[in-house]
TORKOL-4160 file (C-alpha; in steps of 0.2 Angstrom, whole numbers, padded with zeros to 4 digits, m for minus):
400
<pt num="1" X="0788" Y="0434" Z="1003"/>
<pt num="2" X="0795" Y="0433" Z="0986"/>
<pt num="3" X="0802" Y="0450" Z="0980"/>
<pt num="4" X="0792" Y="0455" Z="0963"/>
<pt num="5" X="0801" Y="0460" Z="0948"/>
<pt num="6" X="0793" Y="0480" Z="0945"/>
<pt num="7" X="0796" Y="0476" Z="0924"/>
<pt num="8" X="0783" Y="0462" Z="0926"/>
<pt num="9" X="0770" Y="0472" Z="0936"/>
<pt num="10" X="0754" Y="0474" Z="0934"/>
<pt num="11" X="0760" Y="0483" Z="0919"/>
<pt num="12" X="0744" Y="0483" Z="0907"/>
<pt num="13" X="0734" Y="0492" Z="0922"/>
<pt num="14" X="0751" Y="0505" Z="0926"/>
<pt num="15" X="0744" Y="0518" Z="0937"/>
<pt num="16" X="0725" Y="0512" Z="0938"/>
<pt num="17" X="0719" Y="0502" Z="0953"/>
<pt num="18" X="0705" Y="0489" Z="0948"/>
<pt num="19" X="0687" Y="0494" Z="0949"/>
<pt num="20" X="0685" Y="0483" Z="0964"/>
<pt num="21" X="0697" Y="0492" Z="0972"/>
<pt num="22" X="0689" Y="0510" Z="0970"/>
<pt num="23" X="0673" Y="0502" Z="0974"/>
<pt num="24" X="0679" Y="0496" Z="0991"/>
<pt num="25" X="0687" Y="0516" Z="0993"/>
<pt num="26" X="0669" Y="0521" Z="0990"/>
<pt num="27" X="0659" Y="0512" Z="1002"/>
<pt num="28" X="0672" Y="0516" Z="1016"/>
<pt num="29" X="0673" Y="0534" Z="1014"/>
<pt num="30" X="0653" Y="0535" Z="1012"/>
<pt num="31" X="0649" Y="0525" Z="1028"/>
<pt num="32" X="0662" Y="0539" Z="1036"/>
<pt num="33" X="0653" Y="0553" Z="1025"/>
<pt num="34" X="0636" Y="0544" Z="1033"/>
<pt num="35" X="0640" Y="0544" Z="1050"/>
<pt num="36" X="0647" Y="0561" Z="1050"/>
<pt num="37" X="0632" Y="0567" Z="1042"/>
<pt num="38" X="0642" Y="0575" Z="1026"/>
<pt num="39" X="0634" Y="0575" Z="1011"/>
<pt num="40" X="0649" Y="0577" Z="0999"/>
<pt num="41" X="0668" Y="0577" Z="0998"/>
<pt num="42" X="0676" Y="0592" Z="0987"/>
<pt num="43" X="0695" Y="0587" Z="0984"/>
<pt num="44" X="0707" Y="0595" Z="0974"/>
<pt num="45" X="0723" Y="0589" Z="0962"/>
<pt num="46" X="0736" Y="0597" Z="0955"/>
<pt num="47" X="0750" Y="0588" Z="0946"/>
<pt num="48" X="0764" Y="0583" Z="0956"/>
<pt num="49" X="0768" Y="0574" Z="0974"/>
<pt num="50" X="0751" Y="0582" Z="0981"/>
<pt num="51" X="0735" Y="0576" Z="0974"/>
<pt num="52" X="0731" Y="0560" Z="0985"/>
<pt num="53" X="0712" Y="0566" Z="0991"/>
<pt num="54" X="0708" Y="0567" Z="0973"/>
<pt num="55" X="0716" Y="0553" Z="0964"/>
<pt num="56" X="0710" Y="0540" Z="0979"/>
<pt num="57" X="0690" Y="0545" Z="0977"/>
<pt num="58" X="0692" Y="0544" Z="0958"/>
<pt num="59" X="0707" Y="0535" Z="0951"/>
<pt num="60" X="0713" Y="0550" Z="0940"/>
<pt num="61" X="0728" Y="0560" Z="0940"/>
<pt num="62" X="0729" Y="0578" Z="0936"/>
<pt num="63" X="0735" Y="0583" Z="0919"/>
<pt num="64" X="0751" Y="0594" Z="0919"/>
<pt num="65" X="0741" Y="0607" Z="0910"/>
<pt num="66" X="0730" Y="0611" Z="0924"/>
<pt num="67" X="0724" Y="0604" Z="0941"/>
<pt num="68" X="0706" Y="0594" Z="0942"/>
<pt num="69" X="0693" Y="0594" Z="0957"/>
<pt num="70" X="0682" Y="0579" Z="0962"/>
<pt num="71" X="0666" Y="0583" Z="0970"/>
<pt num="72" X="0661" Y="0565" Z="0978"/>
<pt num="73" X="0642" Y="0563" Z="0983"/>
<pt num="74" X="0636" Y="0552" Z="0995"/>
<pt num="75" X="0627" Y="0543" Z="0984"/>
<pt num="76" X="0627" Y="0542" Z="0965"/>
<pt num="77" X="0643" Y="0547" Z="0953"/>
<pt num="78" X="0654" Y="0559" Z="0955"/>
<pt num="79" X="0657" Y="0575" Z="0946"/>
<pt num="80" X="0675" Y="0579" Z="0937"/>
<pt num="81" X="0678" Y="0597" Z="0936"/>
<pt num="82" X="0694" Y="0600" Z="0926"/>
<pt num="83" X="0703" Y="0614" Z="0914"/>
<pt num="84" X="0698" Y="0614" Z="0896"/>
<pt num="85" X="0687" Y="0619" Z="0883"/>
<pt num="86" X="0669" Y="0624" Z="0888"/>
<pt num="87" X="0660" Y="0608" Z="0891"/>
<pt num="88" X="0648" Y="0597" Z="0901"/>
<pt num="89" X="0646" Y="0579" Z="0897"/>
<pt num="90" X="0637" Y="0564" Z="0906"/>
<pt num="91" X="0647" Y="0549" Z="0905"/>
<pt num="92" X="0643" Y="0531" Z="0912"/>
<pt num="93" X="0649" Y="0528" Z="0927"/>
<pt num="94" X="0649" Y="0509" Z="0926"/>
<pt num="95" X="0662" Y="0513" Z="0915"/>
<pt num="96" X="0680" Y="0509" Z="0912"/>
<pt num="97" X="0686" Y="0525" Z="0905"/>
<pt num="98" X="0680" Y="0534" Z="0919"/>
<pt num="99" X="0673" Y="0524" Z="0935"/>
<pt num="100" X="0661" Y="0532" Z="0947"/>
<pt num="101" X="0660" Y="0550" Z="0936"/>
<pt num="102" X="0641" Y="0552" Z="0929"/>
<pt num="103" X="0647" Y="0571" Z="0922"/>
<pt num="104" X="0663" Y="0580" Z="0918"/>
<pt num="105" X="0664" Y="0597" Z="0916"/>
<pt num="106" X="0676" Y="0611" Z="0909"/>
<pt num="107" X="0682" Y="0627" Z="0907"/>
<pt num="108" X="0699" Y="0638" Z="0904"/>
<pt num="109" X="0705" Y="0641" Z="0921"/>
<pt num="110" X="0722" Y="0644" Z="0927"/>
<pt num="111" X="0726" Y="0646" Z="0946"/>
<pt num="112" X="0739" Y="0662" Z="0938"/>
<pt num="113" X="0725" Y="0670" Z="0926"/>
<pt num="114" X="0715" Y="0682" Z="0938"/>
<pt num="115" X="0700" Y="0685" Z="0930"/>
<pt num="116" X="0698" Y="0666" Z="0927"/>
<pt num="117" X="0698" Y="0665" Z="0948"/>
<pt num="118" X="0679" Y="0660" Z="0952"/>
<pt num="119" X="0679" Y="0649" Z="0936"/>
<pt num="120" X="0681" Y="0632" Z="0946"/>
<pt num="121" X="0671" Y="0637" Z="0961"/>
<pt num="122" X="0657" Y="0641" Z="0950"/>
<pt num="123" X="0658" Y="0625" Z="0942"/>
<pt num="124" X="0660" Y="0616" Z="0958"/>
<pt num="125" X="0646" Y="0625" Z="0968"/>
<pt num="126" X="0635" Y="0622" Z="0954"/>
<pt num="127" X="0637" Y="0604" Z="0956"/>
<pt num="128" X="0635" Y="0603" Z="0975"/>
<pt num="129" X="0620" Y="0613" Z="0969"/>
<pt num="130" X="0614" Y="0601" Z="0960"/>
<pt num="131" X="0619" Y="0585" Z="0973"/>
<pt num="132" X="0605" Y="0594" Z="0985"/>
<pt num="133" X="0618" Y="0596" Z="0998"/>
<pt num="134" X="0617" Y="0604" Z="1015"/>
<pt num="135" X="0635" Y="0598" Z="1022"/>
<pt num="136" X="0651" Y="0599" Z="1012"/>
<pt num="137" X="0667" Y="0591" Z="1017"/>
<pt num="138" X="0683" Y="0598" Z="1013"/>
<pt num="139" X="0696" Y="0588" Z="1007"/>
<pt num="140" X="0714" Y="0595" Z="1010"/>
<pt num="141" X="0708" Y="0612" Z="1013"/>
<pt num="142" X="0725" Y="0619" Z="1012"/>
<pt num="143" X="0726" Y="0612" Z="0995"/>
<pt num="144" X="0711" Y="0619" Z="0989"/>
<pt num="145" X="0711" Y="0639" Z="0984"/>
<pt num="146" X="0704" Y="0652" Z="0993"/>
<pt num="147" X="0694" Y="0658" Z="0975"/>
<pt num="148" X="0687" Y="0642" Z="0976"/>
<pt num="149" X="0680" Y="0639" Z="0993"/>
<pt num="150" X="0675" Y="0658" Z="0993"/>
<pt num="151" X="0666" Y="0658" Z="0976"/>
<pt num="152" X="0657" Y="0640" Z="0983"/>
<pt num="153" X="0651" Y="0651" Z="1000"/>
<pt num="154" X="0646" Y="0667" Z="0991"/>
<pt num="155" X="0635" Y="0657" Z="0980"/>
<pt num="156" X="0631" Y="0642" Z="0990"/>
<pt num="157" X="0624" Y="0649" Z="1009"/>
<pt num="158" X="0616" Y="0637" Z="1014"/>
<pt num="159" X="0631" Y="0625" Z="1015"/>
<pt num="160" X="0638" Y="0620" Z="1030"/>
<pt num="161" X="0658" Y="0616" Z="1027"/>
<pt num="162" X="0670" Y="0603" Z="1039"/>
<pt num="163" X="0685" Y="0596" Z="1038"/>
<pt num="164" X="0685" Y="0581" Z="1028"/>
<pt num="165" X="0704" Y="0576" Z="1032"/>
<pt num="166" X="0701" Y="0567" Z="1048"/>
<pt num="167" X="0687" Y="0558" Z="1039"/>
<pt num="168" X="0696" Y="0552" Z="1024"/>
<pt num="169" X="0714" Y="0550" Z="1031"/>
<pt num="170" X="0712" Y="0535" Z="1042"/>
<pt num="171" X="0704" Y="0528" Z="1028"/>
<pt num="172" X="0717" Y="0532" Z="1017"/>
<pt num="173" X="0732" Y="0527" Z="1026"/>
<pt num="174" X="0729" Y="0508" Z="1029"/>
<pt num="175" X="0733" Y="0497" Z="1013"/>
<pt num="176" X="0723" Y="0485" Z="1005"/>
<pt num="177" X="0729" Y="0469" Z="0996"/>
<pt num="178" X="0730" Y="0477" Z="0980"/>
<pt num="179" X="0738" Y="0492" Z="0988"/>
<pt num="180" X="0753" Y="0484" Z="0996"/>
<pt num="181" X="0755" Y="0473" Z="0978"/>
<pt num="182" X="0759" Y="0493" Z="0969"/>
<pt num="183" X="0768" Y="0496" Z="0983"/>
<pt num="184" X="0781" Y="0483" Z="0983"/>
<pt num="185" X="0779" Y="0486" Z="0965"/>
<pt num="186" X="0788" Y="0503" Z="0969"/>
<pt num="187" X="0799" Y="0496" Z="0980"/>
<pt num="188" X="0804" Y="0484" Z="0968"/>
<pt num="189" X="0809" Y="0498" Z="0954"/>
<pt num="190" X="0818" Y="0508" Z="0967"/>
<pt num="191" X="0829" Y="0496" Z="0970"/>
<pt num="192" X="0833" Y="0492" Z="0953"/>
<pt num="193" X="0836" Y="0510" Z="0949"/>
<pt num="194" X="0847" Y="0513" Z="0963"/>
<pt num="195" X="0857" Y="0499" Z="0961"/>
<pt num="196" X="0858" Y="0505" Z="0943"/>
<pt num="197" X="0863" Y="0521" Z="0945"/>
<pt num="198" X="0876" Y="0517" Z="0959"/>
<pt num="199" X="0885" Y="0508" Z="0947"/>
<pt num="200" X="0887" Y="0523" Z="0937"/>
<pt num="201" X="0895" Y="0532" Z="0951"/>
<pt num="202" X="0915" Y="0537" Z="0945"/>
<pt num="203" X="0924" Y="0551" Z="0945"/>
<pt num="204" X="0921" Y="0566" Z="0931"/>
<pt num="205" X="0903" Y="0565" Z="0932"/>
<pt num="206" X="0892" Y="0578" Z="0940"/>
<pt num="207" X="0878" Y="0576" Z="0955"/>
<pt num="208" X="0867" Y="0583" Z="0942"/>
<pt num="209" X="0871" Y="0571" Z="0931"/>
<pt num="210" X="0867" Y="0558" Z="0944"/>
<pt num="211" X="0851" Y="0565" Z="0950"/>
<pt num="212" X="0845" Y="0566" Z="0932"/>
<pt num="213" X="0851" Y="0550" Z="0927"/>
<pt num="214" X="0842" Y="0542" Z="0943"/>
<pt num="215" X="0825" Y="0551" Z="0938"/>
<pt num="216" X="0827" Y="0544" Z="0920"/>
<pt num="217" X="0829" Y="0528" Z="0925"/>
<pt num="218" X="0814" Y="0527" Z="0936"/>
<pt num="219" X="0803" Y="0533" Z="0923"/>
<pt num="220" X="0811" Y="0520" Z="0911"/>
<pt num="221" X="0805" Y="0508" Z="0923"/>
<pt num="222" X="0787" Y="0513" Z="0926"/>
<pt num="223" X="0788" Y="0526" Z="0940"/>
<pt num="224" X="0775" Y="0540" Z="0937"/>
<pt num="225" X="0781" Y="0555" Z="0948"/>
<pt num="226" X="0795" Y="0561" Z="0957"/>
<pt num="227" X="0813" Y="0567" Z="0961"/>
<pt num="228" X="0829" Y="0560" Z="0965"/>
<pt num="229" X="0844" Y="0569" Z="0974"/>
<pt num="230" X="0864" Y="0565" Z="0973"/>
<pt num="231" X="0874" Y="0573" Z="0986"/>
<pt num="232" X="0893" Y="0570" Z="0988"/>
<pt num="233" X="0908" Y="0579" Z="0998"/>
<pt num="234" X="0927" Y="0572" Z="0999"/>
<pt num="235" X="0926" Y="0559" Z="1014"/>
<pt num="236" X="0929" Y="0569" Z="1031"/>
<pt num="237" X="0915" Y="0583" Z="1026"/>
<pt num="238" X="0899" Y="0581" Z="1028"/>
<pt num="239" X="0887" Y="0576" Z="1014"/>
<pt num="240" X="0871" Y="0588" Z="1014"/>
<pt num="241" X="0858" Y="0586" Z="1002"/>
<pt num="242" X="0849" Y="0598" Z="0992"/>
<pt num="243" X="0834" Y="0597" Z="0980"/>
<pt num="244" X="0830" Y="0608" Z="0967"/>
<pt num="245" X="0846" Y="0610" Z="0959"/>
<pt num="246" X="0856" Y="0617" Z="0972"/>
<pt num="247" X="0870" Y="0605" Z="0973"/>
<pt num="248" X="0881" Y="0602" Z="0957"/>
<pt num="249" X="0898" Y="0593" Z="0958"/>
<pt num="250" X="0909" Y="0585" Z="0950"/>
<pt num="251" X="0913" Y="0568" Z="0959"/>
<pt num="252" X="0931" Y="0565" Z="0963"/>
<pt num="253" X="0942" Y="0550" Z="0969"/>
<pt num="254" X="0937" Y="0550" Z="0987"/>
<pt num="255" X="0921" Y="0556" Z="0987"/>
<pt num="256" X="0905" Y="0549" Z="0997"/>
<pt num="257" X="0892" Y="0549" Z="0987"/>
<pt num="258" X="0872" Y="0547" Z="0991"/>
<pt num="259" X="0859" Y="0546" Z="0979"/>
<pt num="260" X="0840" Y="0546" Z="0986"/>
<pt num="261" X="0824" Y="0543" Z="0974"/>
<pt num="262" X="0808" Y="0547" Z="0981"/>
<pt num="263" X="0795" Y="0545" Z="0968"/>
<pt num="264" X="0778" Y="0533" Z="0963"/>
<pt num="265" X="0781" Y="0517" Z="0956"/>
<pt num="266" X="0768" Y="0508" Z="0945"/>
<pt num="267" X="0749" Y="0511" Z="0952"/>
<pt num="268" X="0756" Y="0530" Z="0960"/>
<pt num="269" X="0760" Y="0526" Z="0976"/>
<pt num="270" X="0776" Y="0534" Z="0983"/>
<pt num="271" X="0790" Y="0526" Z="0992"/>
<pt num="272" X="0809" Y="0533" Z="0995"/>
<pt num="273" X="0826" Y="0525" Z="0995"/>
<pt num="274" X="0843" Y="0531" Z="1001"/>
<pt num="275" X="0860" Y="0521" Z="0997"/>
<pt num="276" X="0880" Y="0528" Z="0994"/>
<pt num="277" X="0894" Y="0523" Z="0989"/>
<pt num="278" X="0913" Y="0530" Z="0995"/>
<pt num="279" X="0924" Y="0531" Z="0977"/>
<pt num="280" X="0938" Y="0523" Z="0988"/>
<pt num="281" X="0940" Y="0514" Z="1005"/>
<pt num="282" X="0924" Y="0517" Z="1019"/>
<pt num="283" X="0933" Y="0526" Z="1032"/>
<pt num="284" X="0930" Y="0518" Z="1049"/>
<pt num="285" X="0921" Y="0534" Z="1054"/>
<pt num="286" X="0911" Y="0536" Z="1045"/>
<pt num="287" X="0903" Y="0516" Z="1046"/>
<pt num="288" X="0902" Y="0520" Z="1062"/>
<pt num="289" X="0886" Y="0533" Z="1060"/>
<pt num="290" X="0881" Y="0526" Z="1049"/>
<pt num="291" X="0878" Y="0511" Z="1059"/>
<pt num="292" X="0871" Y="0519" Z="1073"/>
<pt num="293" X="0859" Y="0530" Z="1059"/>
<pt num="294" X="0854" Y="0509" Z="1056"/>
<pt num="295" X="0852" Y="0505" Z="1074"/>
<pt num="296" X="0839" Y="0522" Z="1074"/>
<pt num="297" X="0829" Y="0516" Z="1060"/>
<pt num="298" X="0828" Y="0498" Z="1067"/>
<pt num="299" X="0824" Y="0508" Z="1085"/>
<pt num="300" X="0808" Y="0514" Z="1078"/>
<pt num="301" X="0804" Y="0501" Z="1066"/>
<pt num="302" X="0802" Y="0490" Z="1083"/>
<pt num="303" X="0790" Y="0503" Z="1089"/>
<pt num="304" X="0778" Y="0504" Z="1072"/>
<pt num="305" X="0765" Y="0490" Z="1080"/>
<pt num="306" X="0745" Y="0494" Z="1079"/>
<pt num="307" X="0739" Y="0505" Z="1093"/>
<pt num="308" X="0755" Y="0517" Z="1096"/>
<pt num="309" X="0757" Y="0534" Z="1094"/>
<pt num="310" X="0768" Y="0542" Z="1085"/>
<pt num="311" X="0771" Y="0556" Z="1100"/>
<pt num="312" X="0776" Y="0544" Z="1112"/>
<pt num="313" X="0787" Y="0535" Z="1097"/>
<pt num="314" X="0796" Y="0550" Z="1094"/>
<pt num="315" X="0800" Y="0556" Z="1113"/>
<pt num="316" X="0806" Y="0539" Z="1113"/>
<pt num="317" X="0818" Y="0542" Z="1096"/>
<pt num="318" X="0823" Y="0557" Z="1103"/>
<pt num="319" X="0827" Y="0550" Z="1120"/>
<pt num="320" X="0836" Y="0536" Z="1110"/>
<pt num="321" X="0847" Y="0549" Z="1100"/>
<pt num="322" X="0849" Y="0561" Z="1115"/>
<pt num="323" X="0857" Y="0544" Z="1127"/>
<pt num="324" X="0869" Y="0540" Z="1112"/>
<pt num="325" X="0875" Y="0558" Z="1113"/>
<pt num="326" X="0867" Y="0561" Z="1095"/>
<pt num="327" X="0857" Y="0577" Z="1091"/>
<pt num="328" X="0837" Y="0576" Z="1092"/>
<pt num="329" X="0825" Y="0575" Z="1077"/>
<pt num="330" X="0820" Y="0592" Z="1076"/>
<pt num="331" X="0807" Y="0588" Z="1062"/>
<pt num="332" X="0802" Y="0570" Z="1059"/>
<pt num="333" X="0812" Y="0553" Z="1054"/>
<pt num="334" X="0798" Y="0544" Z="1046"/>
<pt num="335" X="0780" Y="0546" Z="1039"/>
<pt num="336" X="0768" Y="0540" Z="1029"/>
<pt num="337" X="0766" Y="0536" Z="1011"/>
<pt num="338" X="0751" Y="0532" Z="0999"/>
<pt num="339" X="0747" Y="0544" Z="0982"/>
<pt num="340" X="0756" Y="0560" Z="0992"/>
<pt num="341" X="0774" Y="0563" Z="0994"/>
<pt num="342" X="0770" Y="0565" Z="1012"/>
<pt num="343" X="0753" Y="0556" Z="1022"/>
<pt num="344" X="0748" Y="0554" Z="1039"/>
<pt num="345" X="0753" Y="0547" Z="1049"/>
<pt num="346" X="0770" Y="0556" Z="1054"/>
<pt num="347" X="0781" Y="0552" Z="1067"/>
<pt num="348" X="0778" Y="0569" Z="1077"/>
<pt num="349" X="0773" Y="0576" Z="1093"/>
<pt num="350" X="0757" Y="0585" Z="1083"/>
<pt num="351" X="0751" Y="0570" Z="1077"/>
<pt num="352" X="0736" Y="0561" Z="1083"/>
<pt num="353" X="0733" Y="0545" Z="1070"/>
<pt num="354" X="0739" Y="0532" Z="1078"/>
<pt num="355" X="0751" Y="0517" Z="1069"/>
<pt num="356" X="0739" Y="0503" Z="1063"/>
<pt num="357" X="0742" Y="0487" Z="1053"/>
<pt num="358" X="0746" Y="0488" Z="1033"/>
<pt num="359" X="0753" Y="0508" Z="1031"/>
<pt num="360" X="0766" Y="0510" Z="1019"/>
<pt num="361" X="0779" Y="0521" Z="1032"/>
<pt num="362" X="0794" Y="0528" Z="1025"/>
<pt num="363" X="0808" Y="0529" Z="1041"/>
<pt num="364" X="0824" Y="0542" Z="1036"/>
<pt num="365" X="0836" Y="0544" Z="1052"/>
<pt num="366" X="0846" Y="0559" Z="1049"/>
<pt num="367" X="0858" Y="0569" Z="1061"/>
<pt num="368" X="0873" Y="0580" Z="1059"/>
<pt num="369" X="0887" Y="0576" Z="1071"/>
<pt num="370" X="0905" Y="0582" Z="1069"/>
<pt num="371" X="0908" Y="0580" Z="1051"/>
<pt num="372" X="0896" Y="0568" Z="1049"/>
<pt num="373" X="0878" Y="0568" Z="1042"/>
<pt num="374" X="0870" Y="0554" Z="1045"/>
<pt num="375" X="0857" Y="0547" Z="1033"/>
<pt num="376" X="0847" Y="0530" Z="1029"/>
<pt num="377" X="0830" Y="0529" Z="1022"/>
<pt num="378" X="0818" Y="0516" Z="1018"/>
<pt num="379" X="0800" Y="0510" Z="1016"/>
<pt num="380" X="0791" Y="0497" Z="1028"/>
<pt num="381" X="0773" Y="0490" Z="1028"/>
<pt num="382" X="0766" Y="0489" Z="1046"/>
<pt num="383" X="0759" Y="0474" Z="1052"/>
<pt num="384" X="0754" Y="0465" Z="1067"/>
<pt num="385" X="0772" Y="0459" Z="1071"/>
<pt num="386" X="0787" Y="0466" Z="1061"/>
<pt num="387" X="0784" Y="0479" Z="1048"/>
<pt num="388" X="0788" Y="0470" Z="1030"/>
<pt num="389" X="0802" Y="0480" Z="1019"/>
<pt num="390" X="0796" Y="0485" Z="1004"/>
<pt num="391" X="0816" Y="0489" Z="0998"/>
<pt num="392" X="0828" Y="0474" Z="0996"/>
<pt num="393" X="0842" Y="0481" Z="0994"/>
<pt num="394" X="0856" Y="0477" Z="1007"/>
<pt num="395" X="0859" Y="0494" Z="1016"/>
<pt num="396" X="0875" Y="0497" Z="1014"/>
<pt num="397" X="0890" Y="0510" Z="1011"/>
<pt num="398" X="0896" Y="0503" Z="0996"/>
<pt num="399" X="0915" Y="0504" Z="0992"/>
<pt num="400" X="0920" Y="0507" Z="0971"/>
């Protein structure tokens, strides 16, 4: 399979999925809303790596001004409840602007502003009010805020309220054809950027500088969302990463350096890439875990086939790790990926989904041994025999 070029992508429609595509989300999620007996999904976004319920049912993303919160009936269009000026507005749902939403409806609310608290819920239990319902699905019910859900239950008794996750997420986590099209999309620009910004790896220059650069880039080349992390130490320490700042070096002669971007390319789907570079000659070493760290990722990419569990996958990683006299994963090494930083599946004993065809799986072995950390990440797309790389650049420690 050719590799597609992310500056050629589906660029007129960056980060909209076609009509047909939303449609075909629709008429999944309702026969599970049918079967279930619910009669609406609530969901909720705010703007950053967690937002997925939302922006899958309606195709929008939250505004960095405020979050937004889709009501999604069984049948009809859907309601859009977002911060802004008082208003309430019926809008076409046939159309383009704004598929599947018949009314949009706003007011000033801020989740930090306390006497703005029931604001939303009572905008959103007037339209399950409205939408005759009698049983409401929730929709990533840690996302959603406990003024919201209360106000709803004051004023809405007679609702009934489950869990809409184990609904929605099977549904979620397998890819359709234009899915897997954004989705190598994104692969695409990672590696570009990377490969970029590794050649901009000398001394002088800061991991800051790096990281920054990285996330420039990616948003030069389409990517919506995101964060990119550089982490260095003189060969013969460890190399520990660190988000949000904590980490600022200045790169020396010597030095291994990593750079990770995880972020979503064009159409918002995540992915993440891991590749470094030693600013002098690779000491035998340290190719040496980081070939094994290769043999760990390629262990469980041979067990992501349809039908297994990611329980039993990771007893078998950490049985794989533990013969090799490596430490165990005491987290996980590889998850999902779709509109959320983080989606089910992941590779954990408390999971329950188990692996089917066409999920976009993000596999990261990392372990700490002697002075060592060991690190690789890529994304895969599961399939019926091997999973498909989305990310074409060689893995590799690079010498410069």
């Amino acid at each position: 399979m050719s590799t597609p070029n992310a500056a050629d992508i589906l660029v007129e429609r960056r980060g909209r999925v076609s009509r047909s595509e939303l449609q075909r989300r629709w008429s999944a999620v309702r026969q599970a809303m049918s079967e279930h007996g619910v009669d609406a999904v609530v969901a909720h976004a705010d703007y950053g790596g967690f937002g997925g319920y939302a922006r899958y049912l309606s195709g929008l993303v939250a505004p960095l001004s405020g979050g937004l919160t889709v009501v999604f009936p069984l049948a009809g269009g859907m309601t859009v409840i977002e911060q802004g000026a008082d208003g309430d507005r019926v809008v076409d749902p046939d159309s383009d602007a704004l598929p599947g939403v018949e009314r949009v409806v706003s007011t000033p609310y801020y989740p930090n502003v306390v006497y703005t608290d029931g604001d939303e819920g009572r905008l959103v239990a007037a339209a399950l009010t409205d939408y005759r319902c009698r049983t409401v699905g929730l929709a990533g019910r840690q996302q959603l805020s406990t003024a919201l859900v209360d106000h709803v239950k004051d004023h809405c008794p007679q609702l009934t309220f489950v869990d809409a996750g184990p609904l929605v997420d099977p549904i979620m986590a397998v890819k359709s054809q234009e899915e897997r099209e954004f989705i190598r999309a994104t692969g695409a620009l990672q590696d570009q950027v990377i490969q970029r910004v590794l050649g901009c790896l000398k001394p002088g220059v800061t991991e800051r500088d790096i990281a920054l650069l990285t996330e420039h880039t990616a948003r030069e080349l389409g990517a919506e969302q995101g964060f990119a992390i550089c982490a260095s130490a003189p060969v013969g320490q460890p190399v520990l990463p660190a988000k949000g700042g904590g980490r600022n070096r200045t790169l020396e002669r010597g030095d291994f350096v990593q750079v990770m971007l995880e972020g979503s390319g064009p159409g918002g789907f995540y992915a993440h890439l891991v590749r470094g570079a030693v600013l002098g000659e690779v000491p035998r070493g340290l190719t040496d875990e980081f070939d094994f760290a290769l043999a760990a990722q390629h262990f469980t990419l041979d067990l992501l086939r349809p039908g297994a569990q990611p329980a039993q996958i990771m007893t078998a990683y950490n049985d794989f790790l533990r013969s090799n006299d490596r430490p165990a994963e005491r987290r996980f090494h590889a998850h999902g990926h779709g509109y959320d930083v983080m989606e089910r599946p992941l590779i954990r004993a408390a999971e329950t989904m188990p692996i089917m065809a066409n999920m976009n799986i993000g596999c990261h072995p990392t372990y700490l041994r002697g002075k060592v950390f060991a690190w690789v990440c890529s994304n895969y797309l599961t399939s019926d025999e091997s999973p498909e790389p989305i990310h074409h650049l060689p893995t590799e420690i690079l010498s410069l």
